[in-house]
N, C-alpha and C positions, 0 to 999 in steps of 0.2 A: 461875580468877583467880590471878593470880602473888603477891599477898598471900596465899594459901591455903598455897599451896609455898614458902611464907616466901622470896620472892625480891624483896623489898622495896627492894633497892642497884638491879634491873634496872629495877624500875618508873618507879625517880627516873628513871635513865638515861632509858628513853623517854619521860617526859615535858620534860627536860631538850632531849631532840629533837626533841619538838614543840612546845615552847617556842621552839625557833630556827626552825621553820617558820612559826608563829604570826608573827613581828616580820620575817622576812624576806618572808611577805603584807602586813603589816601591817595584821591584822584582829585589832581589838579584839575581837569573839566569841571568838573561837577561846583568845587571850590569859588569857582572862579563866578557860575553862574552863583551860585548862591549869592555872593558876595556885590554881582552886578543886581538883581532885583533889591538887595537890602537897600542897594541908593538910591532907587529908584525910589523903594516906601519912604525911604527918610526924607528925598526931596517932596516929595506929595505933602508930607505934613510941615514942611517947614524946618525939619532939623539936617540945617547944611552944613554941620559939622559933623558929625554922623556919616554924613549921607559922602561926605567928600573922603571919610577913613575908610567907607567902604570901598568907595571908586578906588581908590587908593590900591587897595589889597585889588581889587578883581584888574585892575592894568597892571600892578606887579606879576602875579601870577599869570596875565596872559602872555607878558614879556617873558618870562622865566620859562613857561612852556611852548611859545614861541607860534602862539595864536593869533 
C-alpha cells in the first residue's frame, strides 16, 4: 500500500484522478467512494480540514443517493 511507503502526495494524486473519472461518468458510487478514502489519507496525515470536506462531500452524496 503507498501509505506504507509513505507516498501519500501520490495517493492524493490518484484519487484526485479518479475523482475526475468519477464526474466525467457521472456516477454517484464511484464519487462517493472516492471522496470517502480522500478522508481517510487526509486523516492519516494530519490534515483534518481536508479530510472533514471530504467526509463532508462522500455523506452528502450518500444522502443524495440514498446509500
Amino acid at each position: 500500500m503507498l501509505a506504507q511507503l509513505d507516498e501519500v502526495p501520490r495517493m492524493l494524486e490518484r484519487m484526485h484522478e479518479a475523482r475526475t473519472i468519477a464526474e466525467q461518468l457521472n456516477d454517484d458510487g464511484k464519487r462517493g467512494r472516492v471522496y470517502a478514502f480522500m478522508k481517510v489519507i487526509h486523516l492519516i496525515v494530519g490534515e483534518l480540514d481536508a479530510a472533514l470536506m471530504a467526509g463532508s462531500r462522500a455523506l452528502e452524496i450518500a444522502e443524495r443517493s440514498g446509500t
